[in-house]
Every structure is written in structure tokens, then in C-alpha cells.
N, C-alpha and C positions, 0 to 999 in steps of 0.2 A: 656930579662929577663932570670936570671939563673934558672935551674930546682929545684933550692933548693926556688926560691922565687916563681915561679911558685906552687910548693908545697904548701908554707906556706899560698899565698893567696887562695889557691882551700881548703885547712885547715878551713880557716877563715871564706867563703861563706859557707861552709858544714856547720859551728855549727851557725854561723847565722841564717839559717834555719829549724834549729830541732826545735821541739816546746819548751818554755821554758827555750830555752836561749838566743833568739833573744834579743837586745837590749829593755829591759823596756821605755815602752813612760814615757815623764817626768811627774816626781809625781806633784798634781795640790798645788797651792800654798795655803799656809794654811790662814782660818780667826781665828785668837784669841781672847778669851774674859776675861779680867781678873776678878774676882768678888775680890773689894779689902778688908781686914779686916780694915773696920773704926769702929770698935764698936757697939754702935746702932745705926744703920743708914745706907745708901744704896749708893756705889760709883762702877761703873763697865765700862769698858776702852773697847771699841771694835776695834781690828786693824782688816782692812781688807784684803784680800789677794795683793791687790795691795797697801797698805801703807794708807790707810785713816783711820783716827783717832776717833772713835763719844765719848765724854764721856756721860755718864747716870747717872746724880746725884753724889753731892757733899759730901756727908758726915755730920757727926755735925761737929761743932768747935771745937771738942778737938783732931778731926783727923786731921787737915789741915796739921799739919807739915808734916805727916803719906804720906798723900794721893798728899801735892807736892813732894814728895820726890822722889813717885813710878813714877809719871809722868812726871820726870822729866831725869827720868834714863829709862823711855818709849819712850817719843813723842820725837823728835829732830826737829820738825818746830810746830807753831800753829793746834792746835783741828780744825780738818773738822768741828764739830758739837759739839756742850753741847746741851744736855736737861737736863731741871728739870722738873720731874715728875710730881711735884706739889711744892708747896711753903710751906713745914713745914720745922724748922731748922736742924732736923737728916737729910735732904735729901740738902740742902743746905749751911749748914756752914762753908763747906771746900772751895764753889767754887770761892769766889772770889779772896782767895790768889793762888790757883792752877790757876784763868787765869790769874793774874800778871807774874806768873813763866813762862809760856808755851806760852798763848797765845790762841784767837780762833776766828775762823774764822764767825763762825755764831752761834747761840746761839737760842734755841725753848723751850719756854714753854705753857702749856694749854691757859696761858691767864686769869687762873679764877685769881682773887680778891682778897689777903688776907690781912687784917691791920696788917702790923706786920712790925718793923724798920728795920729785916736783910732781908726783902725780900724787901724791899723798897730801900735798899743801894745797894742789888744786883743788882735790876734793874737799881740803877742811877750811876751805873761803868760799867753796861754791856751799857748800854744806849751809853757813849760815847769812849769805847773801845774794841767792837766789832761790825764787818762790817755786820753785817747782824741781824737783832731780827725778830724772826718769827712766828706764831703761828702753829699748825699743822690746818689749815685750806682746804679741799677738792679745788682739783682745781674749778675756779668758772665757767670753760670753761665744767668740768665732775663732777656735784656737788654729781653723787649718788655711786662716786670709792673714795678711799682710798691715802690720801698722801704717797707714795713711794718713796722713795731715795737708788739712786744708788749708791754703794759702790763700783763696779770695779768688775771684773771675776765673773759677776752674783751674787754676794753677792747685797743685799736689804735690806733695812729696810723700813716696814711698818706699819703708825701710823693705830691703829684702833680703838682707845678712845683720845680724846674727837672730836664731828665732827660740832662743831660750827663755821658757823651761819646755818650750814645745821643742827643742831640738839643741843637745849639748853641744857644746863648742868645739869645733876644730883639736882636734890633737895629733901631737905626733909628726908636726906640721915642721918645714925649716924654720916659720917663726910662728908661733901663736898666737902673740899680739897682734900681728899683722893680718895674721890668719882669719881672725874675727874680727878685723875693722868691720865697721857698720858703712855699707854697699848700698845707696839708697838713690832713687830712678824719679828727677823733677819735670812732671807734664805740664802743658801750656797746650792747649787745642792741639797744631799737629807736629811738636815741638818736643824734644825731650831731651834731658841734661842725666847724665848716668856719674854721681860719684862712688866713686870705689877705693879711698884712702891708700892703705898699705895692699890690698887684698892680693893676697898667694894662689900660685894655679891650684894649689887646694880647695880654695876659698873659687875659684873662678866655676872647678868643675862640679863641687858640690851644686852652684847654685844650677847649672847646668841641665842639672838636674829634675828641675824641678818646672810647670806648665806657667813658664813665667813670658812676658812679653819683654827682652830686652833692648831692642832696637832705638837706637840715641842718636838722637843729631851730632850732639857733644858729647866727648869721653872727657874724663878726669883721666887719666891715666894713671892705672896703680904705679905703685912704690918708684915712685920718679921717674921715669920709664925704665926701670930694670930690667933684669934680659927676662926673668923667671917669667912674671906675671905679664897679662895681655897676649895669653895664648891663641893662636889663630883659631882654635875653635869659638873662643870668648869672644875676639873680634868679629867671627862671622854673626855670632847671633847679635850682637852690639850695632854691628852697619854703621858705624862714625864717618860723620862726612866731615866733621873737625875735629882736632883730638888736643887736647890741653896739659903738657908737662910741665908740672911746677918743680924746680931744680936751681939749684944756685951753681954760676958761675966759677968755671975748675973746681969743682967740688970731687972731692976724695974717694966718689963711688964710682967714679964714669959713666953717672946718669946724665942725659939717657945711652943707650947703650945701644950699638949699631943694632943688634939685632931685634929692640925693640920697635928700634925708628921701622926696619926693614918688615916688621909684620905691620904697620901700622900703616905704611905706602902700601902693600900688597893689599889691605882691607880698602885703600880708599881715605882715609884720613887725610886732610892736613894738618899737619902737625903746626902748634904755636908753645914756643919754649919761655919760659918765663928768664932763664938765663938770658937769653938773646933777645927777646921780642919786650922785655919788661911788664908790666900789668896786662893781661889781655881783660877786655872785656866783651862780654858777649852779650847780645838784646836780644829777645824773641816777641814780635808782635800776635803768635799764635799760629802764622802759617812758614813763617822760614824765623834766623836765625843771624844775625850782623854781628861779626865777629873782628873783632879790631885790635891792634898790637899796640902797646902805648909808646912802643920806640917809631912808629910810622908803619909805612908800605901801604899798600892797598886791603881794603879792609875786605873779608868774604862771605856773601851772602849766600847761605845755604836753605833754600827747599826744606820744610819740613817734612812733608808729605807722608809722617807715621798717621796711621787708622787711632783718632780717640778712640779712648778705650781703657778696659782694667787693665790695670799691668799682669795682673795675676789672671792667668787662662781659666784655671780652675782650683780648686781644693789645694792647700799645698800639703804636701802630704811628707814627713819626716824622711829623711833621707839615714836608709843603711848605716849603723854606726859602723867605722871604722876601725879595727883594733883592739884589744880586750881591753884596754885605757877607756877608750871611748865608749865601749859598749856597757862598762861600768860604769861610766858616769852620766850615761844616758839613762842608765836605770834609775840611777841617783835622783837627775833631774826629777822623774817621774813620780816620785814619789810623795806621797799626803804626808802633811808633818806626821801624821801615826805611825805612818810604815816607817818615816826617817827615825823616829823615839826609839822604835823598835831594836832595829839594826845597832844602833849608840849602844842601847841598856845589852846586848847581846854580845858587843865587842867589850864590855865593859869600858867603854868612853865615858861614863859620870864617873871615873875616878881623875879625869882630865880638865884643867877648865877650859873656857873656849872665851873667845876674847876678838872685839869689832873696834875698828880704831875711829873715830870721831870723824863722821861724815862718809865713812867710808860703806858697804852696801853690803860689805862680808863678812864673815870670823872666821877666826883662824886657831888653831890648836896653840894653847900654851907657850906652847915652846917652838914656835914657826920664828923664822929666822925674819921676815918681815916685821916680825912687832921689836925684834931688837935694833930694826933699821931706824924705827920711827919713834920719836918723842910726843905723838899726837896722842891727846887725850883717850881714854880707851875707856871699854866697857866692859865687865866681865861678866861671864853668866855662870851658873853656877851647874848648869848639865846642856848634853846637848840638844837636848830636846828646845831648852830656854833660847838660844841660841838660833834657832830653826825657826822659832815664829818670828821673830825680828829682819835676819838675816839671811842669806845663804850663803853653802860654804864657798870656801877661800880656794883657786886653783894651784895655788902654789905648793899649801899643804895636805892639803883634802882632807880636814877636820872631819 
């Protein structure tokens, strides 16, 4: 070796070694979250650090074009995962053309009940064009933890509403549907994204309830920010240092609504409106969180700074049925298909048939007003006992 390259390498080992200019370890790979503008209504796209895909809600129908467009110039193989929070049409009317376009792989919703023909058609295209339909149901092996899903480089998403058959759904509630949106808490090292769809202060203080860790970088903002939900007690255990409403432009609810915005300043939030700000999107490298308006302004970089960790503190343990509605149908849930045969042959319900619409997850009594809404292929069974191993019942008419 010449002393001139002797030189340059004893050069090279020198500044190697100073502090501060050593080689940078590589930067960790980013999880992004798009929150998309469809108007009134909720659609938001999570890539993970390693390429996995979940969407969260479709949109109404007048976004589909909108909403295949972006996920189409997003995704380059089928969706890891779709949820629908719940089954009203601002949260679902996009998704059936967005999974024609894209594609997906599995496909979760609560499971609750709604008579309605765009959520009946949803289910009877997801039914035979996605590999997987699932509920967010607790393993049955750890029925008092939380379904979890792994997204790659410790990125998770964790269901924490609804947790049926370990805990009957919301009743009695201003909305039910809403009530039981699926509430689910996405970690990244010290980073955390909380969606909460429609969910009602019913839906807030049940979880409330329970030895859960909810503190979030980002809030999804329930029901567009309406006044009801995002109760200051909800917001303190939450801690949002950004808070994300998806809402459409003069839209006919006066979402969001002063006095949501007003607990959301009083928590600490900045709020970003999809009305006003158009797409937000938001990056997490694992220790803070780059949040940007796709109409402009100054983008805001927030601190992570939550403790990895389970979301769930400890055991979740069923929450108080509410109501003698609830308290019966909590019993309901509980039940081994024997004790359900039981109860049927003892009301004499084998004189009734019972009847599951094609894709759908439930059945329903004969003569339930949903199966006269729908033209969808059906199933009949012939007692309800037959009925029970397949399906479970229907909320609307409680078979």
C-alpha cells in the first residue's frame, strides 16, 4: 500500500470514529396512513412498514370513483385486510368497486345485523370474492386478550370493540350500528393511530372500562366529529396530539360540530379536516409521526413518546350487561350450541324455520322483515338448532 493510501485510510478510520459522524444506522422503515377525502364518510388506507395493505372503511357512493382511483395508484397487489367498521352506507359505499379494482385478501367486520340492500350486496360479493370473511372475534384458546394482527417491523393493529361471543353488543344505544363499530389501536415502536369509525359515548365508556392502554398519537375521530361521541373523559385516556375528521364539505349534519372541535382543543389535538385540509396523511418512522394536509400549510411533526407495549394492561374481563335486552343476549351469546337447542325445542321454535341469506353470517326467523328486503339467495334450515352450528342469530329479529 502507497503512503498516500495508507494516509487516506487512517483519514477515513479517524472521522469514522468522532462522534457524530460515524455512519448513521439505517433510518426504520416508515408505516403510512392515508386518511382519504371521500366527503361524508370514512375511508383510510394503512401501509405498513414492510408493504402490507389494511383498508378501514369504504366511503359513501358518490366517492368510489375518488377512493378507486387512490388505491389504485397505492396498492399494486390485493388488500392484506378491509374492515368495515360498521354497515352504514357513508362507511361502505365505495368498497365494493374498490375490491373489483384492487382486490383483497381478507375482509372483517363486527358481524352485527343491518337490513339494508348495500350491505347485503356487500356481503354477497365479499362472500364469493374474498379468501377469507372474519369477525374480530378473541382467540377462543385466550378468550379474555384482544384480537391482534401483525403487520411486519412490530407495526400491529389491535381490535378493542366489539368482543363477541365473549361480550354481547352494545344495546339500547342512540345507534347500534354505530355503537358496535370495530375500535381498533395501530402501534409502530412509540407511535399510535386509534380508529374508532361511528363509535357512541356508549361505545367510548364501555371500553373505558376495561385495563386497556389507549393513548394515541392520532385520533380518527368518531362519527365525523359529532357533538355525542369523543367525550372528554375518552379524550383524556386517548392523549391525541393530532386528531383526524373525515367529513364532507357543507354537509347536512354540521359535522364537525363546535363542541367536538372544543373538547378536542381542550385535550390538545390538532385537528386536520378532511373538508378543509383535503387528504391528510400521516408517516410514523416509530418515534414521532409527520402529518401533512394535502391542500398545503405546514405539515406537524409530533413526538411519539407512548411506552411499547400491550395495549391490553391486563385480562379483559366482560363488562356489566346493560339492560334486561342486553343481559339476555349476553346470556344468549354464552351459550354451547346445546343449551341454545335447548331453549329453541322449549319455546317450541322447531315449528318455525329459520333462514341465512347467502354470505351473510346470520339467520333469521322466517318471517323477519330483512329476508323480505332482500332478493339474496338464502338458506333454510330446518330447526334451530341446524341453524346454530352454521350461523348465529340475527339482531334484528332474535331468532
Amino acid at each position: 500500500m502507497t503512503s498516500s493510501a495508507r494516509l487516506l485510510t487512517l483519514l477515513v478510520l479517524l472521522l469514522a470514529s468522532l462522534p457524530g459522524l460515524a455512519a448513521a444506522p439505517p433510518a426504520a422503515k416508515p408505516l403510512t396512513v392515508y386518511f382519504f377525502d371521500v366527503g361524508q364518510g370514512d375511508a383510510a388506507l394503512v401501509v405498513s412498514p414492510t408493504g402490507k395493505t389494511v383498508l378501514i372503511d369504504g366511503g359513501p357512493p358518490e366517492a368510489r370513483e375518488r377512493l378507486t382511483r387512490r388505491l389504485k395508484e397505492l396498492v399494486r397487489e390485493p388488500l392484506d385486510l378491509v374492515i368495515l367498521t360498521h354497515p352504514h352506507l357513508d362507511h361502505l359505499g365505495g368498497l365494493t368497486q374498490a375490491l373489483k379494482a384492487v382486490g383483497a385478501k381478507r375482509f372483517m367486520d363486527p358481524g352485527f345485523d343491518h337490513p339494508s340492500d348495500a350491505y347485503r350486496d356487500l356481503l354477497d360479493f365479499v362472500g364469493t370474492s374474498v379468501g377469507q370473511v372474519m369477525t374480530p372475534e378473541p382467540s377462543a384458546q385466550a378468550p379474555h386478550t384482544l384480537l391482534t394482527i401483525g403487520l411486519g417491523e412490530g407495526a400491529s393493529l389491535t381490535v378493542l370493540w366489539p368482543r363477541v361471543p365473549q361480550e354481547p353488543f352494545l344495546d339500547n344505544t342512540r345507534s347500534d350500528p354505530n355503537s358496535n363499530s370495530i375500535v381498533a389501536k395501530l402501534t409502530y415502536g412509540k407511535t399510535a393511530f386509534l380508529f374508532t369509525g361511528d363509535a357512541e359515548p356508549e361505545t367510548e365508556a364501555a371500553l373505558l372500562q376495561k385495563r386497556i392502554d389507549f393513548s394515541s398519537t392520532v385520533l380518527k375521530v368518531a362519527h365525523h366529529g359529532g357533538k355525542h361521541s369523543s367525550t372528554a373523559a375518552f379524550l383524556a385516556a386517548v392523549k391525541p396530539k393530532a386528531a383526524v375528521i373525515s367529513c364532507g364539505a357543507g354537509n347536512d349534519y354540521g359535522h364537525p360540530t363546535a363542541e367536538a372541535l372544543e373538547r378536542l382543543g381542550t385535550a390538545g389535538a390538532r385537528v386536520f379536516r378532511t373538508d378543509q385540509d383535503g387528504e391528510v396523511v400521516a408517516v410514523s418512522d416509530g418515534t414521532s409521526v409527520t402529518v401533512r394536509a394535502g391542500r398545503g400549510g405546514s405539515p406537524l411533526v409530533v413526538p411519539g413518546g407512548l411506552k411499547p407495549g400491550p395495549v391490553a394492561l391486563g385480562p379483559i374481563v366482560p363488562n356489566e350487561p346493560q339492560g334486561s335486552r342486553a343481559a339476555s343476549r349476553g346470556a344468549t351469546a354464552s351459550r354451547s350450541p346445546a343449551d341454545a337447542t335447548m331453549t329453541a325445542s322449549r319455546a317450541g321454535a322447531e315449528e318455525t324455520r329459520f333462514i341465512s341469506l347467502k354470505g351473510s353470517k346470520v339467520f333469521h326467523r322466517e318471517d323477519c322483515a330483512t329476508l323480505k328486503r332482500s332478493k339474496s339467495e338464502r338458506t333454510v334450515y330446518p330447526s334451530r338448532a341446524a341453524a346454530v352450528r352454521e350461523r348465529r342469530p340475527a339482531e334484528d329479529c332474535h331468532p
